[in-house]
C-alpha positions as a printed Julia matrix, in Angstrom:
698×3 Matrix{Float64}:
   0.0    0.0      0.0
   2.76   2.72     0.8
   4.44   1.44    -2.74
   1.09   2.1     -4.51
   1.09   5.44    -2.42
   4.3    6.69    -2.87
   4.03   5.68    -6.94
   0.85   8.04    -6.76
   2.98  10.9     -5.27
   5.31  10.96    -7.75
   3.0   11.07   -10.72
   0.95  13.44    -9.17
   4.14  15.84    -8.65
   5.02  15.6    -11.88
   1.62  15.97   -13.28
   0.93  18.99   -11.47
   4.65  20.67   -12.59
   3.38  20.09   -16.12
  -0.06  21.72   -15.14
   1.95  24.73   -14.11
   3.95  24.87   -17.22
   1.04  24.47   -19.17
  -0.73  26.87   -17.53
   2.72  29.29   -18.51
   2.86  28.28   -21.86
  -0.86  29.09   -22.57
  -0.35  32.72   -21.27
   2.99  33.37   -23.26
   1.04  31.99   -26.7
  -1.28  34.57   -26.31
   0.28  37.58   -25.53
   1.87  40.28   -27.8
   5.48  39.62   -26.87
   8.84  39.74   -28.79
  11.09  37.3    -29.23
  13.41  38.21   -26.86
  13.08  37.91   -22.64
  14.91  37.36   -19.51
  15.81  33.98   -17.88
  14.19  35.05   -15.17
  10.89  33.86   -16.91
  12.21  30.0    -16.6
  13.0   30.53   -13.14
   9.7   31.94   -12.05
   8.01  29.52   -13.93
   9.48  26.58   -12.04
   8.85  28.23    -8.89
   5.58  28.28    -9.34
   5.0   25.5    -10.26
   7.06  23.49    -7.05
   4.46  25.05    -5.43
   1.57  24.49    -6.83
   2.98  20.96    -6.67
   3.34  21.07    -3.5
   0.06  22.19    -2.77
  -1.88  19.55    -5.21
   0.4   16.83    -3.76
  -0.95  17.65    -0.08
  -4.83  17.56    -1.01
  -4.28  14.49    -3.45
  -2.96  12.02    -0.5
  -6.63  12.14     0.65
  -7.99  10.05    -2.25
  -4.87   8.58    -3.87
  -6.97   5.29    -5.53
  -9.79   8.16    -6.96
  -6.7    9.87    -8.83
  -5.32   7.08   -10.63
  -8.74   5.33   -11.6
  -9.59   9.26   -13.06
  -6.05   9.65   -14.86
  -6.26   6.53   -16.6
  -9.88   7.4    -18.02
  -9.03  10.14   -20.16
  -5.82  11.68   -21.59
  -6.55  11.44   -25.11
  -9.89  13.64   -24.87
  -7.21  15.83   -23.75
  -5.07  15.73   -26.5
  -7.72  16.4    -28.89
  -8.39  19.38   -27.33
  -4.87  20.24   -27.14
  -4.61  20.41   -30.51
  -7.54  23.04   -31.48
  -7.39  25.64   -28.61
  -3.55  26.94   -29.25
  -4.51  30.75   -27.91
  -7.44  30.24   -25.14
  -9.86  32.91   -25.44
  -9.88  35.87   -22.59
 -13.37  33.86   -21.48
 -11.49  31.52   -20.77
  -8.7   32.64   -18.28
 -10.99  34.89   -16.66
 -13.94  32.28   -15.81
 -12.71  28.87   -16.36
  -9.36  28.93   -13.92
 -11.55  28.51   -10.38
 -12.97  25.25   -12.35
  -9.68  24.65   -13.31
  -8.53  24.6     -9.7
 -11.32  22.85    -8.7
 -10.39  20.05   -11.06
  -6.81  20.36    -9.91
  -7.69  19.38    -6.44
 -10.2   16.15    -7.25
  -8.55  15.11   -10.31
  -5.04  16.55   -11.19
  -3.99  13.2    -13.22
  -7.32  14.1    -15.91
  -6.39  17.86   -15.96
  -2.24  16.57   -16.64
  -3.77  14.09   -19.86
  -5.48  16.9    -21.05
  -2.44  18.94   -21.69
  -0.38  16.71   -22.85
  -0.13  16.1    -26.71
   0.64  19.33   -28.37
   2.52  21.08   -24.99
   6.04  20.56   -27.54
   4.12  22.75   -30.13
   2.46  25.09   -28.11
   5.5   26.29   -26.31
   7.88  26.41   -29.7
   5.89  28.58   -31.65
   5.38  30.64   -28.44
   9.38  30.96   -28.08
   9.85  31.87   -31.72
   6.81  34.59   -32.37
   4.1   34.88   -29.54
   1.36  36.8    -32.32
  -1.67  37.44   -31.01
  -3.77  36.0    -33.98
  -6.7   33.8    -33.02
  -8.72  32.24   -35.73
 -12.2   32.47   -35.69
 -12.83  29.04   -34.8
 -10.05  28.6    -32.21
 -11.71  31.8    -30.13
 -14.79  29.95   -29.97
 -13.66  26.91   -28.88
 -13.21  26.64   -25.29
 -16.79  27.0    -24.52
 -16.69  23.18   -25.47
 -13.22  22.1    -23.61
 -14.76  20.88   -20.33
 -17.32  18.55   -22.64
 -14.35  17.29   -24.26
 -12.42  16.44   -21.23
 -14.84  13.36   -20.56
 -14.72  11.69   -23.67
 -12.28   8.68   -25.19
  -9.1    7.47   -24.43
  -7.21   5.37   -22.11
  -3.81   5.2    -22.27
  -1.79   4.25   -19.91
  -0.22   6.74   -17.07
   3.42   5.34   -17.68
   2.97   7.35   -21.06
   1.38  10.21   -19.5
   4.64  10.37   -16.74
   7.21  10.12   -20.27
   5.06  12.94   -22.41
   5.32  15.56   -19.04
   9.29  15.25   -18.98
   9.4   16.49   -22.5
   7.18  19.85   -22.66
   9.28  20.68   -18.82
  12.46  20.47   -20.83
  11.57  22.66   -23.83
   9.93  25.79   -21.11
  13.85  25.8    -19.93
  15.44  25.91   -23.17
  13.21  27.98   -25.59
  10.71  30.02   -23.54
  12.31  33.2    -23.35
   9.22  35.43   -22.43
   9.52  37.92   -19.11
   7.67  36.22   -16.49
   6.26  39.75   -15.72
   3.82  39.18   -19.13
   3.09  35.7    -18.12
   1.69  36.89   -15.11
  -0.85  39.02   -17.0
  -4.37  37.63   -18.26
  -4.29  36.64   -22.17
  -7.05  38.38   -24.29
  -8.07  37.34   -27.82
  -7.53  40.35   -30.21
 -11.05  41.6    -31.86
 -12.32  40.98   -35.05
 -11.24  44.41   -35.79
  -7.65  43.64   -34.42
  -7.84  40.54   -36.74
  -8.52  42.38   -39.63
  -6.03  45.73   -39.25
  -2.66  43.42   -40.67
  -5.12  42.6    -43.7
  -5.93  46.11   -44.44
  -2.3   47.33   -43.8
  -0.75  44.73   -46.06
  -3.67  46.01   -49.32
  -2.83  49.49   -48.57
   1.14  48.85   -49.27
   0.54  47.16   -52.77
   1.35  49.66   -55.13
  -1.47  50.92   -58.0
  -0.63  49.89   -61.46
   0.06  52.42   -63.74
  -1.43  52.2    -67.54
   1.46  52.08   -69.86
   1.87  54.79   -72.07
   4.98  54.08   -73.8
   8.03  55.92   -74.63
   8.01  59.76   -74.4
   8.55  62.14   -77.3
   8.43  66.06   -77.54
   6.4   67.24   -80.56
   6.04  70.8    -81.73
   3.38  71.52   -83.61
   3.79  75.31   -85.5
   0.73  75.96   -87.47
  -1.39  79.29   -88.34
  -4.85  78.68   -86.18
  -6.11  76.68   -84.0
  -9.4   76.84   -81.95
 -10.27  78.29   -79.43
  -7.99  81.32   -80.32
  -8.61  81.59   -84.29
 -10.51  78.95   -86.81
 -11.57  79.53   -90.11
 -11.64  75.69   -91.15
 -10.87  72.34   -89.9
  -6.98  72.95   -89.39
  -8.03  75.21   -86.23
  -9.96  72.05   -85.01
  -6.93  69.51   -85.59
  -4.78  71.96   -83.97
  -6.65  71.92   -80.74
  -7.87  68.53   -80.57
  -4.6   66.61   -81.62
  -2.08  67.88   -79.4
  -4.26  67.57   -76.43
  -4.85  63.91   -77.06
  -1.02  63.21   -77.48
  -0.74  65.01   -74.38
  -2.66  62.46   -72.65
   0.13  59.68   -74.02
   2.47  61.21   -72.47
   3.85  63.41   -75.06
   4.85  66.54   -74.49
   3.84  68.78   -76.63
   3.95  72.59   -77.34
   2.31  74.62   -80.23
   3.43  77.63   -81.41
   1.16  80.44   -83.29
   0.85  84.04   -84.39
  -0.85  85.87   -81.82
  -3.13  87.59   -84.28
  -4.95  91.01   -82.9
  -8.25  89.27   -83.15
  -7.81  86.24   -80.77
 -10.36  87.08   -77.7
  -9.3   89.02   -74.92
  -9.57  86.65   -72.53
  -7.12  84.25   -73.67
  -4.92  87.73   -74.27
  -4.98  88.52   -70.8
  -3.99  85.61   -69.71
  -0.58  84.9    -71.89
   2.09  85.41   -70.12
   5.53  87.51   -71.16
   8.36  84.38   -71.79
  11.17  86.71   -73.52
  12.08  88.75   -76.82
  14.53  89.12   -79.16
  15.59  90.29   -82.73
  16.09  87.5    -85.6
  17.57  88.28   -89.32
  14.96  87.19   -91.82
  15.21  88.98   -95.59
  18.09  87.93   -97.92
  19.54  91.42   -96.94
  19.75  90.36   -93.1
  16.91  92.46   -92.12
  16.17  92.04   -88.47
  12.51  91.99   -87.06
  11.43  91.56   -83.26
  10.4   87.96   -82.33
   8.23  88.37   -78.66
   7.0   85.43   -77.18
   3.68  84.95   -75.19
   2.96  81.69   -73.37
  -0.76  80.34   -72.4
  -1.3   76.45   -70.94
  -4.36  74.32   -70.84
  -5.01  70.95   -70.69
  -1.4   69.68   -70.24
  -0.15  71.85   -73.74
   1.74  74.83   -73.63
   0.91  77.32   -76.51
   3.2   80.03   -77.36
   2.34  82.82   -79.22
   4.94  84.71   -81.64
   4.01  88.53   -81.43
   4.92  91.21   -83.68
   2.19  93.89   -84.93
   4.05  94.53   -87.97
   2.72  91.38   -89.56
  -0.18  89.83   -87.08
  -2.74  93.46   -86.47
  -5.05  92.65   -88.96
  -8.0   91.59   -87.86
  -8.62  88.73   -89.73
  -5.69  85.42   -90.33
  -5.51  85.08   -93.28
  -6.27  88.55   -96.08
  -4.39  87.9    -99.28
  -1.38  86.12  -100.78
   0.38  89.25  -101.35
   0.53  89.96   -98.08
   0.54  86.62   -96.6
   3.92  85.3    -97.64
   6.12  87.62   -95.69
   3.97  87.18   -92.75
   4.28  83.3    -93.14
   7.76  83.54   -94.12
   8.72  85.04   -91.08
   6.31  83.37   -88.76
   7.82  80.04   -90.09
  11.59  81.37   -89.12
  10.28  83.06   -85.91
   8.53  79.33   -84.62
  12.07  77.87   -84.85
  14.26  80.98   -83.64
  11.72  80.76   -80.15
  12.24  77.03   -79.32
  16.06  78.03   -79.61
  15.55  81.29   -77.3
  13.39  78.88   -75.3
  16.31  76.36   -75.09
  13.46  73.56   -75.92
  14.44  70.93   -78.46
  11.74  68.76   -79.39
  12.01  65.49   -81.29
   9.7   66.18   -83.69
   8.87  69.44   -85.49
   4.99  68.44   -86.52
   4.22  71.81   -89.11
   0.5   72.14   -91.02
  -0.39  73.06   -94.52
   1.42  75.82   -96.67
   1.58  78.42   -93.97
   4.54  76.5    -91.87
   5.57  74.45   -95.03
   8.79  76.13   -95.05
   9.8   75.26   -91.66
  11.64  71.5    -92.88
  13.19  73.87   -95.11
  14.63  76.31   -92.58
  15.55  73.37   -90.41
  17.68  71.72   -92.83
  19.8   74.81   -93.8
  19.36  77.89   -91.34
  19.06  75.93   -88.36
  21.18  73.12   -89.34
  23.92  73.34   -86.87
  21.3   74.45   -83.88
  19.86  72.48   -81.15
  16.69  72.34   -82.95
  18.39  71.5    -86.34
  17.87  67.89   -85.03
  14.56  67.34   -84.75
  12.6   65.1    -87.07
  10.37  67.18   -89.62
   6.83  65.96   -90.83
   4.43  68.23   -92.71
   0.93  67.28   -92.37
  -1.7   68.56   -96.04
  -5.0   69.15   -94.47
  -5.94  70.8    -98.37
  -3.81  70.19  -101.02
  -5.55  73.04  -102.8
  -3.43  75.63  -100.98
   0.1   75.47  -101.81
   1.37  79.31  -101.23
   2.65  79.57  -104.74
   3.95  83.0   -105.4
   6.57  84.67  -107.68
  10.16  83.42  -106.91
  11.86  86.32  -106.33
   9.0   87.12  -103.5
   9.97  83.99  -101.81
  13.56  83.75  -101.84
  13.9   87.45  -100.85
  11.74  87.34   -97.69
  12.27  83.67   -96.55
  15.93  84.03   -96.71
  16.48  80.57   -98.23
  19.89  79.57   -99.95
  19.39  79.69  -103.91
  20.26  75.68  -103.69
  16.57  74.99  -103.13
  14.83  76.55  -105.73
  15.04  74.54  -108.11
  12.54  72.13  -110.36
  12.87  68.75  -107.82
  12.1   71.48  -104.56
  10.62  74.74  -104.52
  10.14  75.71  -108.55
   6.95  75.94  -110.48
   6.67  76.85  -113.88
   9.94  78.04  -114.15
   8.86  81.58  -112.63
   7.31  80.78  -109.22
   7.72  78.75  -106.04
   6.12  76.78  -104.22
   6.45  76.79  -100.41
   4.15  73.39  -100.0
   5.88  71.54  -102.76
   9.15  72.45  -101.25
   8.27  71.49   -97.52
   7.11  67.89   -98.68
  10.91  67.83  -100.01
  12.29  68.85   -97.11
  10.54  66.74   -94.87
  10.84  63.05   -93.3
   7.18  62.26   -93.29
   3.96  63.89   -95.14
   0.84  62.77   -93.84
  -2.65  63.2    -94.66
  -6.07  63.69   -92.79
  -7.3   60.35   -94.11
  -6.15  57.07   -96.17
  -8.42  57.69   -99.22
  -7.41  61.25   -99.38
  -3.26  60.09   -99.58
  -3.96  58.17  -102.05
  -6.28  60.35  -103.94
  -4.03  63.61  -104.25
  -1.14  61.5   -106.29
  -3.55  61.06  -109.38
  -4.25  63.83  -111.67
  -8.14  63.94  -110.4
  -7.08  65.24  -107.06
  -3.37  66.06  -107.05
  -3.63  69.88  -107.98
  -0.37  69.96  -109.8
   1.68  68.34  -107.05
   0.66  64.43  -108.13
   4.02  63.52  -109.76
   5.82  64.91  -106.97
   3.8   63.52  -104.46
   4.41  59.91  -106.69
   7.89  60.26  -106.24
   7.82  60.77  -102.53
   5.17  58.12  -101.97
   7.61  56.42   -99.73
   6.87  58.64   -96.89
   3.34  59.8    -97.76
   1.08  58.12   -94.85
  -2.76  58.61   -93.86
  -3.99  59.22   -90.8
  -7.97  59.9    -90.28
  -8.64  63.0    -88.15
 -11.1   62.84   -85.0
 -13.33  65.39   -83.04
 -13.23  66.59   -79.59
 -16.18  64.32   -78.03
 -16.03  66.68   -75.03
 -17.21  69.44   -77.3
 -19.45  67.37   -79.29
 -20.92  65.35   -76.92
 -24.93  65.36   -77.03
 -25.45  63.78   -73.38
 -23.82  66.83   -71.91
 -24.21  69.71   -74.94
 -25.77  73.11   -73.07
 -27.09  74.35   -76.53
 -29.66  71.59   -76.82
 -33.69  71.69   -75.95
 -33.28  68.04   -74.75
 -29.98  66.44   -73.94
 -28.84  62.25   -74.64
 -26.84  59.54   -75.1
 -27.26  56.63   -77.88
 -29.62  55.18   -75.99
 -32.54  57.87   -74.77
 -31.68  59.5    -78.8
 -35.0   57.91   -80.47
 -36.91  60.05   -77.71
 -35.06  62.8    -76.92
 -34.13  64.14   -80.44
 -37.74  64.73   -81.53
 -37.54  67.48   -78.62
 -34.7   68.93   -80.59
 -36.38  68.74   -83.99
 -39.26  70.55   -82.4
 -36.63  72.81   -80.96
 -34.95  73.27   -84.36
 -38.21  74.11   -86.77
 -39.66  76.08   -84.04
 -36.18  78.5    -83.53
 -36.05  78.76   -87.9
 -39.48  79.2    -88.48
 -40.09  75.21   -90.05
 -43.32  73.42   -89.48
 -43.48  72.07   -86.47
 -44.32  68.59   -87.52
 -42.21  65.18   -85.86
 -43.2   62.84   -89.23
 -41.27  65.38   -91.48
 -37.6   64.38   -92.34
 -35.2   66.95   -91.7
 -32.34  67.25   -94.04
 -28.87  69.53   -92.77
 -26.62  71.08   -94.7
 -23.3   72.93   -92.48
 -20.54  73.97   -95.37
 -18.53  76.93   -96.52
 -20.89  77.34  -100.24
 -18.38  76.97  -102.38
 -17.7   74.38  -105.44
 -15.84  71.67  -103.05
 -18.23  70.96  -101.01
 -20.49  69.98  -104.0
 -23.49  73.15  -103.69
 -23.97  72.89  -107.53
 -25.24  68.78  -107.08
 -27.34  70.24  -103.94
 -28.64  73.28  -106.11
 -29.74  70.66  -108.59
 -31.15  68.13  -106.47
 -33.4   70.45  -104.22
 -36.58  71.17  -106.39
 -36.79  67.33  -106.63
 -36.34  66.33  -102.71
 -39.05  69.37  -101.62
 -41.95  66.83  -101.89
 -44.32  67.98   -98.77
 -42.45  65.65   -96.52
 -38.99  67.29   -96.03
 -37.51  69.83   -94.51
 -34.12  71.44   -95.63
 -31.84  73.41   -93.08
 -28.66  74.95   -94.56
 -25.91  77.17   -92.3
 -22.56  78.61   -93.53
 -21.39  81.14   -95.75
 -19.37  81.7    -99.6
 -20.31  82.33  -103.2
 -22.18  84.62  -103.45
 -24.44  82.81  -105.96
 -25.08  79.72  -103.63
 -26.34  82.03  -100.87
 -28.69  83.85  -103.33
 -29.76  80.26  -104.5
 -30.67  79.33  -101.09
 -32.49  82.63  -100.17
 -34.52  82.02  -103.1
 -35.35  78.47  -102.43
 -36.43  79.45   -98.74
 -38.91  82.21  -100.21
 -40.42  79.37  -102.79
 -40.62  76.64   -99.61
 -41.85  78.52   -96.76
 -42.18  76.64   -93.48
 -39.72  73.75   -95.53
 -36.56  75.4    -96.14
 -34.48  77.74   -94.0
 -31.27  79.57   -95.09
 -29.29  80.53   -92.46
 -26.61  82.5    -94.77
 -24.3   82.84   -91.35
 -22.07  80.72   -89.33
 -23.23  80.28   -85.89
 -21.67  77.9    -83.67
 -25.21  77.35   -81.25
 -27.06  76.75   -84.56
 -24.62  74.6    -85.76
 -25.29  71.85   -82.57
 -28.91  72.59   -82.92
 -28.92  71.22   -86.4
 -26.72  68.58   -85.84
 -29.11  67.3    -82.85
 -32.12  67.87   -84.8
 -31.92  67.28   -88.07
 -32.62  63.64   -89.13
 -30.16  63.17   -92.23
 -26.77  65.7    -92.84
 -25.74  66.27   -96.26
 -21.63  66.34   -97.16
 -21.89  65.95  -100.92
 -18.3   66.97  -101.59
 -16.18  67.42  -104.73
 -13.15  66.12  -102.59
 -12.86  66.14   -98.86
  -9.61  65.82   -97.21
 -11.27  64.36   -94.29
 -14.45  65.73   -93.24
 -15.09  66.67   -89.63
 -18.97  67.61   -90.49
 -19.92  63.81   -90.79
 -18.05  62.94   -87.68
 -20.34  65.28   -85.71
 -23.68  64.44   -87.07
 -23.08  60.51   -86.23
 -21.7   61.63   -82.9
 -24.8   63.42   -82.54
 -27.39  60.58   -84.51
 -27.88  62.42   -87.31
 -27.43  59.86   -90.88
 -24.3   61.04   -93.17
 -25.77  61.19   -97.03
 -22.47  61.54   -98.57
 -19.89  60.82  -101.99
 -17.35  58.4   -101.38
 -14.31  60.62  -101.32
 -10.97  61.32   -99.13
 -12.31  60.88   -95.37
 -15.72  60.49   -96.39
 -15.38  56.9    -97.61
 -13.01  56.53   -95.19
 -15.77  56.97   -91.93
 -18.94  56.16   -93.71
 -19.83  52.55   -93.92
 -22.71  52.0    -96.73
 -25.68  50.66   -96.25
 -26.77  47.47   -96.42
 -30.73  46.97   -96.86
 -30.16  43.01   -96.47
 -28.07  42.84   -93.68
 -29.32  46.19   -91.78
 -25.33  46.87   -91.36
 -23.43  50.46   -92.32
 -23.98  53.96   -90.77
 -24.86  56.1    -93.77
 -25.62  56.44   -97.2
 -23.46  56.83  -100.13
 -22.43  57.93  -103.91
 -19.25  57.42  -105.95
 -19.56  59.43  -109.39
 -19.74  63.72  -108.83
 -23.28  63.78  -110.48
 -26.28  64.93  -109.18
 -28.19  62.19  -110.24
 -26.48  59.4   -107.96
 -27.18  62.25  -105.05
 -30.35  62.81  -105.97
 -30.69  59.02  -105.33
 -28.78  58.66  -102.54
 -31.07  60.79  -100.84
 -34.3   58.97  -102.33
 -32.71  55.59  -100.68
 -32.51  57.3    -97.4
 -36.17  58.79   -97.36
 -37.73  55.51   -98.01
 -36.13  53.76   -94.77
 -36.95  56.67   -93.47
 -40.63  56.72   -93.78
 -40.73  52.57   -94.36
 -38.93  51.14   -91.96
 -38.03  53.55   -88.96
 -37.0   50.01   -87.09
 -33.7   50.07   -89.38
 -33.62  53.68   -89.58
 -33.26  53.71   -85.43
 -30.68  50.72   -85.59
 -28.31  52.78   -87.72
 -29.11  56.16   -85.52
 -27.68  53.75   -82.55
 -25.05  52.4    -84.36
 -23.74  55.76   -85.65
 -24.35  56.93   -82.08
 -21.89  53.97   -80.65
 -19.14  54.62   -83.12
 -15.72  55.97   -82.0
 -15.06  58.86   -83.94
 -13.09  60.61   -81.13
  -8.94  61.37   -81.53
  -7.92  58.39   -79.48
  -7.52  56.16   -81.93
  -5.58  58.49   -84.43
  -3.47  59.77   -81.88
  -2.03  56.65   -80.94
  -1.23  56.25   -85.04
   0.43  59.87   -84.78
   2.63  59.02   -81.55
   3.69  55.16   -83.1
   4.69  57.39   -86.14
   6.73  59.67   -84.01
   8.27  56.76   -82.33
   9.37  54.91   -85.7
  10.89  58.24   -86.55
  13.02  58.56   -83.62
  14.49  55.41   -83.06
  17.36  56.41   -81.03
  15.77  55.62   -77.8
């Protein structure tokens, strides 16, 4: 009996040791600790537990045959439990330690079972990093651990007496925790405490940035562009373009007169960026360069000012006086980016008026900083060359004799040409459209230039122009009765049309079809088809609305057909810029029946707006308008090949009969034209892969 006794001692003094470092190694798991500590944390730890030892061994001599029945019952129930609860929730130490204790007292060889398989585990991830992460389903669990304590197993308590030594021996070697934090009460963290290392750890992953590709500088030297001056689509290319290759991270500058009649507000708000005095006749005259700098949307414009060639009111006046002022504005755009130590990569001049920049580059600047820069000459008309007499020219430009001559700058023996002699000079021509670069080196459309242009087909390229959708954009346009987007246009335009034949005197009638017309009235844009065509189309069931100025025989022609169809034909003889997006959002059809067309900005705007292009299948006309196709309900407009009136006269017949037949199809393709990207994205990207292929030294 004493044997039996004494046997019982010593299990229950090492079972209740283990209890104490159990009881340690649960507190050090769940505290926020580092990983280093005092030995005085060992020591402590054993102290405490001699004594609880001590204590349990006193109180378990009273039953010593109740003990080891109990600790041979259930260890394993303990070691399942073991291995869930790693961090004991705060529930836990607070409220369950008096049971504890009380179970200590009855049956310390149970409570010693129960923390016995994962003790080694506990205690060396507690010695390594003691974070105070519970999982959800861990800080839940204790609620069940007393449950669990009475279930399976029965090993034997030999075992139980090997598996204590072990966890004793790793509390004096790794734990390395101050025994001051052991003393304190663990708490499980939050859910919110939980979640804070997530939210810090999204918060330091950088934000992808869109690739935009390889940088260029562009200069773009031209004589208008909108808002400051227009007279034609060059001002609109001249705003829209560079601000779109702004927003590929070009940088871009463009330089232009700073004519008398730009608005005062954009005058007031230039600022002073230097002078200076540049040599510019063949006699070294010298004329004062002053440069004026405005920004907006990421593009810097700077403004060349001298009153002896930009007071008069209006841009352009005549050629007699226009090719000194172009001839030095062309000299002063390169002199500035020198004064303005900025060196671009690309020197990107328009039409005839800064055609002989590639010229000046290559000889007067040729040993400059600027000299370097790759030149391209963009033709928005090829009907406007600046040919003048020779002597003119070469006395106010300044040029060497070398380049006039018959392969540059000579036509006709007697004159020059500053456009033919800029395509010469430059490494890249472009065009406002495919069709259009093709169409000007044939004898149809080349003005002259088409065996030059033939010969320098190799770097002749076409690139279809764009419009600003932020201007022309009917879901947020002021001017309009009734504002929206492709799909509220098959309601919301008839407020418009109402809006449109109320404001021009029409008959206010939703079933008529309304027919635009927004041109300069001139030959190009094919007036004498339209004058031909009209008596035919007035039927009782159209309405015409035409807007622009020109000949002076087109806008008689039109005043008279407005007095013959009252309440069906309005001549607006004018160009008015709140008109113009009227008619564009309230006319049903647009007519562009052009002679030749470039590119064409008009169509652009009336699909943007969901009005149907009628037009000829020229330059960027054929380029933008799909045909279309009764059988397959596909294309966005309707067209005709051959200049005659008749094939217009039937082209408009064809659209009048889906029209009033089948609206259905006639929606589809209002949609359709609606949805289509005719914004600059798309051809800027072409314009900045040119520039790239061009400067291939990066």
């Amino acid at each position: 009996m004493t044997v039996v006794v004494l046997f019982v001692k010593i299990i229950i003094y090492n079972t209740i040791l283990w209890i104490g470092e159990r009881e340690m190694a649960k507190k050090i798991s769940t505290r926020k600790t580092t990983a280093k500590s005092s030995s005085t944390a060992k020591k402590t730890s054993v102290k405490n537990a001699e004594a609880e030892v001590k204590a349990s061994v006193k109180e378990a001599t009273v039953e010593p045959k109740t003990v080891a029945k109990e600790e041979a019952v259930k260890p394993k129930a303990a070691v399942k439990k073991t291995a869930k609860a790693k961090t004991p929730e705060k529930k836990e130490t607070v409220e369950a330690k008096p049971e504890a204790k009380k179970e200590e007292a009855v049956k310390p060889k149970s409570a010693a079972k129960k923390k016995t398989a994962k003790a080694k585990t506990s205690e060396k991830k507690a010695a390594v990093k003691a974070k105070p992460v519970v999982k959800k389903e861990e800080a839940a669990e204790p609620k069940t651990e007393v449950k669990e304590k009475t279930v399976k197993a029965k090993p034997a308590a030999k075992k139980a007496e090997v598996e204590v030594k072990e966890p004793v021996k790793k509390v004096e070697i790794e734990t390395k925790v101050p025994a001051k934090k052991v003393a304190v009460k663990a708490e499980a963290p939050s859910k919110k405490e939980v979640a804070e290392p997530q939210i810090a750890v999204k918060q330091d992953i950088p934000m992808e940035q869109p690739d935009l590709g390889p940088r260029r500088s562009v200069a773009f030297i031209g004589s208008e562009c909108y808002p400051f001056v227009k007279t034609g689509g060059l001002g609109d290319v001249m705003y829209a373009l560079p601000k779109a290759l702004a927003k590929l991270n070009l940088d871009v500058k463009v330089i232009l007169p700073r004519y008398k009649c730009i608005p005062q507000k954009y005058q007031e708000k230039m600022e002073y960026r230097g002078s200076f005095y540049m040599d510019l006749c063949a006699d070294g005259k010298q004329y004062y360069v002053g440069i004026m700098e405005y920004q907006e949307d990421g593009v810097v414009y700077d403004f060349i000012d001298n009153d002896e060639f930009f007071s008069w009111g209006d841009p352009y006046t005549n050629l007699i006086d226009d090719i000194p002022k172009f001839c030095y504005f062309g000299k002063a755009a390169l002199a500035a980016l020198n004064y303005l130590d900025w060196t671009p990569d690309i020197v990107h001049c328009h039409d005839w008026q800064a055609a002989l920049v590639p010229l000046y580059l290559r000889t007067c600047f040729s040993d400059t900083n600027v000299g370097r820069a790759i030149a391209v000459l963009t033709i928005h008309n090829l009907r406007f060359q600046g040919v003048y007499d020779r002597k003119t020219i070469q006395y106010w430009s300044g040029l060497p004799d070398y380049v006039f001559n018959k392969d540059c700058m000579i036509q006709n023996w007697l004159d020059a040409n500053m456009l033919k002699g800029g395509i010469t000079y430059s490494n890249k021509v472009t065009t406002v459209s495919n069709t259009y670069a093709w169409e000007i080196q044939t004898e149809e459309y080349g003005e002259g230039l088409e065996e030059h242009l033939r010969y320098h087909n190799n770097k002749v390229l076409g690139i279809v122009n764009g419009i600003d959708t932020d201007i022309w954009n009917p879901a947020t346009d002021k001017l309009l009765a009734s504002k929206y987007d492709a799909e509220s246009a098959i309601k919301n335009k008839k407020a418009n049309k109402k809006a449109l034949q109320e404001s021009l005197g029409l008959d206010v009638d939703d079933n008529k079809m309304v027919i635009g017309l927004i041109s300069r009235l001139t030959n190009q844009k094919g007036l004498d088809l339209v004058n031909d065509v009209i008596p035919g189309i007035m039927d009782g069931n159209t309405q015409v609305v035409v807007l622009g100025t020109g000949d002076a025989q087109y806008e008689d022609t039109f005043r008279y057909y407005e007095d013959k169809y009252k309440g069906s034909f309005c001549a607006y003889i004018a160009y008015n810029e709140n008109v113009a997006h009227n008619i564009y959002a309230g006319c049903d059809a647009l007519l562009v029946p052009s002679r030749f067309e470039p590119c064409g900005l008009t169509q652009l705007i009336s699909m943007r707006y969901g009005a149907v292009p009628i037009v000829r299948e020229t330059g960027g006309l054929k380029d933008t308008v799909q045909p279309y196709n009764a059988f397959e309900n596909t294309g966005n407009g309707f067209t005709f090949d051959r200049y005659e009136s008749g094939l217009l006269y039937d082209a408009i017949n064809r659209a009048k009969t889906l029209y009033f037949e089948n609206r259905v199809y006639w929606d589809d393709m209002v949609v359709r034209d609606m949805n289509k990207d005719v914004s600059w994205e798309q051809s800027a990207k072409q314009y900045k892969d040119m520039y790239v292929e061009l400067t291939p030294r990066y």
